[in-house]
C-alpha positions as CSV (number, residue, x, y, z in Angstrom):
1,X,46.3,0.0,13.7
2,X,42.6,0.6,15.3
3,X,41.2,-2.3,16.4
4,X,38.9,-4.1,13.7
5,X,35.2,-3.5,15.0
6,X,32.7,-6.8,15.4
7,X,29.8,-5.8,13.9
8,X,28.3,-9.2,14.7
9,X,26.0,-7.7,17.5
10,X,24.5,-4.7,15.0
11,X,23.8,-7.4,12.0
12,X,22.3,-9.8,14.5
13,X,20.5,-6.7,15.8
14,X,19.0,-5.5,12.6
15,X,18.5,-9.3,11.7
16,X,16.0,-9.9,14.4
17,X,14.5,-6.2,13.9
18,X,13.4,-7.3,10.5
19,X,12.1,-10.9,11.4
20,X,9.7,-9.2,13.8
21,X,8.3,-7.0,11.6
22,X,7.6,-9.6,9.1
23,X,6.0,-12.1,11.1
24,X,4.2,-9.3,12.7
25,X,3.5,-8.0,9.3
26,X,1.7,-11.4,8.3
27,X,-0.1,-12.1,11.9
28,X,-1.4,-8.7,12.1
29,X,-3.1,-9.2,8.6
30,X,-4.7,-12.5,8.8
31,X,-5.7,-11.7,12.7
32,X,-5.8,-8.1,12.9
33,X,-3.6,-6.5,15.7
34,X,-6.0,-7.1,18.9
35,X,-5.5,-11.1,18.0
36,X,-2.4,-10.8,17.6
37,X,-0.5,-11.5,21.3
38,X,3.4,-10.9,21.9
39,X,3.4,-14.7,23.0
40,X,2.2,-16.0,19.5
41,X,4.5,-13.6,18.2
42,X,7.5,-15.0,19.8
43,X,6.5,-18.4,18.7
44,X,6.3,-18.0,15.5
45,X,9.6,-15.9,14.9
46,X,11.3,-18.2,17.5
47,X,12.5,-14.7,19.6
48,X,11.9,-13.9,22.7
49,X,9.2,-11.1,23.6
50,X,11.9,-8.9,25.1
51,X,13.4,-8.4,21.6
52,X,9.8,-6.7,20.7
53,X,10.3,-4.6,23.5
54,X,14.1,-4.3,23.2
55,X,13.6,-2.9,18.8
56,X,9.9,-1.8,19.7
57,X,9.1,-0.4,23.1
58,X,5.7,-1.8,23.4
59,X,3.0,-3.6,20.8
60,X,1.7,-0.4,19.5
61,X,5.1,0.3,18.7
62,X,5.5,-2.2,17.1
63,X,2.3,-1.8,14.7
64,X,3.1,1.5,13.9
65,X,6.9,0.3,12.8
66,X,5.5,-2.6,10.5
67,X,3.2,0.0,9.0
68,X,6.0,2.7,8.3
69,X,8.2,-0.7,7.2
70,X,5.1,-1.7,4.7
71,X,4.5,2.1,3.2
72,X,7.7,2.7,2.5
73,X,8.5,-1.0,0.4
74,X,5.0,-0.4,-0.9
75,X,5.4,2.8,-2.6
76,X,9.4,2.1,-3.0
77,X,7.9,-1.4,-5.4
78,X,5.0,1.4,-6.8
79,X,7.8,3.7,-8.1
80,X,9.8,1.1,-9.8
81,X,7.0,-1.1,-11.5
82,X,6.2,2.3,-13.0
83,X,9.3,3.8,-13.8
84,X,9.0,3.5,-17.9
85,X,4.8,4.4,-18.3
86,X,4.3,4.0,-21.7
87,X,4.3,7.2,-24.4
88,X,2.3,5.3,-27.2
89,X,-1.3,4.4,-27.4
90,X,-4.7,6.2,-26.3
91,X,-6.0,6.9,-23.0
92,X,-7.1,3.1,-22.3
93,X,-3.9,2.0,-23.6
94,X,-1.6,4.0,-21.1
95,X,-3.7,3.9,-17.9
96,X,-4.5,0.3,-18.7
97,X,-0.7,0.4,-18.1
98,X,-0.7,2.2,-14.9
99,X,-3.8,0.3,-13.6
100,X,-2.3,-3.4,-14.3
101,X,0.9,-2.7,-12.8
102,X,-1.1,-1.0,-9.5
103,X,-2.7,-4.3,-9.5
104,X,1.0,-6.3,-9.6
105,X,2.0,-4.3,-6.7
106,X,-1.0,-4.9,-4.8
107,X,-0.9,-8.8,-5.3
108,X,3.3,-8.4,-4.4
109,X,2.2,-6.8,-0.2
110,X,-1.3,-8.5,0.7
111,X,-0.2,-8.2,3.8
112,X,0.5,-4.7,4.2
113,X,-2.9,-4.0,2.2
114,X,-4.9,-6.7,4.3
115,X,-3.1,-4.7,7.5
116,X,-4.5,-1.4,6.3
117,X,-7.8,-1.8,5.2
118,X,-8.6,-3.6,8.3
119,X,-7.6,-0.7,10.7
120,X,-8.8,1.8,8.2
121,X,-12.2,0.0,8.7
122,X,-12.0,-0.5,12.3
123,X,-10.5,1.3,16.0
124,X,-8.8,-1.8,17.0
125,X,-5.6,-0.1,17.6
126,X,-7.3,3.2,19.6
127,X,-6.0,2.1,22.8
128,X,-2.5,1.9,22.5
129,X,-0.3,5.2,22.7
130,X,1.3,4.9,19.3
131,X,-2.8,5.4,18.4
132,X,-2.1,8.9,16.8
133,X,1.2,7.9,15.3
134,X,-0.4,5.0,13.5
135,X,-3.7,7.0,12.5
136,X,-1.0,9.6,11.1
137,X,0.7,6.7,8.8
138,X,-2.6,5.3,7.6
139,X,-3.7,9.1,6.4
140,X,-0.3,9.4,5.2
141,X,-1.0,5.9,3.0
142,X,-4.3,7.6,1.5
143,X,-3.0,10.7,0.8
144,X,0.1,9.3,-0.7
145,X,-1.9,6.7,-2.4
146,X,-4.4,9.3,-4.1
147,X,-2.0,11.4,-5.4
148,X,-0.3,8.6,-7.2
149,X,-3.7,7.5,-8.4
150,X,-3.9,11.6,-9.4
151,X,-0.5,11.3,-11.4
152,X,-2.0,8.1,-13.6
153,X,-5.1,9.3,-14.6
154,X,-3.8,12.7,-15.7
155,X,-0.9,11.3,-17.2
156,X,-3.1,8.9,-19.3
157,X,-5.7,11.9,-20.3
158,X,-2.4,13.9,-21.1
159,X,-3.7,14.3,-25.4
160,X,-6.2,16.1,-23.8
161,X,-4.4,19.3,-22.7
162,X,-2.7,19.8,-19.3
163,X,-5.9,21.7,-17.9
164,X,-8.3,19.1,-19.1
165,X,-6.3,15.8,-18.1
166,X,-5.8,17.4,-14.4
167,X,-9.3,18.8,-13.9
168,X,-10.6,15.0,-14.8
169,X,-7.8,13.3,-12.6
170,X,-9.1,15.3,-9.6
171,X,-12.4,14.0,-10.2
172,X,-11.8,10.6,-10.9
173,X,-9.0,9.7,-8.6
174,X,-11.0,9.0,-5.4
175,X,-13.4,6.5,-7.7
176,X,-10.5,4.8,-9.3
177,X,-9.1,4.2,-5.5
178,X,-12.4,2.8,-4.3
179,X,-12.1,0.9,-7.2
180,X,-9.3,-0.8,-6.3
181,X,-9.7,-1.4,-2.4
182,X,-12.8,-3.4,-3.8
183,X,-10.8,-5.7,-6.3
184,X,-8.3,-6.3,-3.5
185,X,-11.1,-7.0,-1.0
186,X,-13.1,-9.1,-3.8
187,X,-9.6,-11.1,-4.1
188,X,-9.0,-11.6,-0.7
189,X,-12.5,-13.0,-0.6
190,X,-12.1,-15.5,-3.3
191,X,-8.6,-15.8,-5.0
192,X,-10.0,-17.1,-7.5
193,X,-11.0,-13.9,-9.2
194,X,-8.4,-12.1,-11.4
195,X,-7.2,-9.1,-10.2
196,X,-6.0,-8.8,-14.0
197,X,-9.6,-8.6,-15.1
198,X,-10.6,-6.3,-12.5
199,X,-8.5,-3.9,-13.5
200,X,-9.2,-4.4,-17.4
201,X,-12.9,-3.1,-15.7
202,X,-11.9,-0.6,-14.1
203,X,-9.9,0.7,-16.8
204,X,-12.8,0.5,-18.7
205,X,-14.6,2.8,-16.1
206,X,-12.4,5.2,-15.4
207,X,-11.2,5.7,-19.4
208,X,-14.9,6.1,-20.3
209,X,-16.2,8.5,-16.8
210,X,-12.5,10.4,-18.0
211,X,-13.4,10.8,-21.9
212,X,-17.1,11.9,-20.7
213,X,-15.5,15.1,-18.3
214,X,-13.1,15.7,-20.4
215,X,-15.1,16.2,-23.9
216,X,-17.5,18.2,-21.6
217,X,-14.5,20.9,-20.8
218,X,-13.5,21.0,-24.3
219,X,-16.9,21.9,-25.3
């Protein structure tokens, strides 16, 4: 018989890997990454900084792992709180749908969002040689994020031919992503505010912007 294998080491391994990320995950978000020191790091996950650089290589490393780590459960939580879009109802109906679950998923990874909008809006991270690897993920987000945005709207103008519902998705889907970095950045501000409601406005928006383009094509 072979030898029964202890994978006590790799568990362990891939235990610490993922309490990095996380508490790097949150202290990146509410700091942004140039506050963010290995030491304060290793406090607050109680390991020591040589298992950043043992799983990471170096601190850019590790930003650009938590934001491949926070894309990927981002979009992989996007796909399955829309899995079952709606077939009934109008246009405000079904990308009322779309837009409120969007909203669910941002409220579910503030910190991932927090994370990205601050080094979308800023060259903190320029200096460190993972700078073009973590530029690539954040254009990788946006794109990935607009096409989504893409596939709602012309979903939900759908009744209006396939021509029609895609030509008003491409002209709309950049507006309805603004749209939403605001309400996230409005809620961050002041938690008080409903993310609910802002998406019941920007429904609102982007149904009646849609209807306008698309009646315009028709005619």
């Amino acid at each position: 018989m072979e030898p029964r294998r202890d994978n006590t080491g790799n568990r362990r391994g891939r235990r610490s890997r993922e309490e990095i990320l996380e508490v790097a995950s949150r202290l990146m978000a509410e700091r942004g990454y140039a506050a963010t020191t290995l030491s304060e790091l290793s406090r607050e996950s109680g390991l020591p900084k040589s298992a950043v650089y043992h799983h990471f290589r170096s601190k850019g490393g590790l930003l650009s792992a938590v934001m491949e780590h926070g894309a990927y459960a981002f979009f992989q939580h996007m796909a399955r709180a829309q899995a079952h879009p709606p077939r009934q109802g109008g246009v405000r109906e079904r990308l009322g749908w779309y837009l409120q679950r969007t909203g669910e998923v941002f409220l579910a990874n503030p910190d991932f969002l927090r994370l990205h909008l601050i080094l979308v809006m800023n060259a903190e991270a320029a200096e460190s040689a993972e700078a073009a690897e973590v530029d690539r993920i954040i254009e990788r987000v946006r794109r990935d994020g607009r096409v989504h945005m893409n596939h709602m709207i012309a979903d939900s103008f759908a009744e209006y031919g396939p021509e029609v519902a895609q030509a008003v998705a491409d002209r709309l889907d950049y507006f309805a992503i603004a749209g939403f970095d605001g309400a996230f950045v409005a809620w961050q501000a002041d938690p008080s505010r409903s993310m609910a409601e802002a998406m019941d406005l920007l429904t609102d928006a982007v149904a009646a912007l849609g209807e306008s383009i698309a009646v315009r094509l028709r005619s």
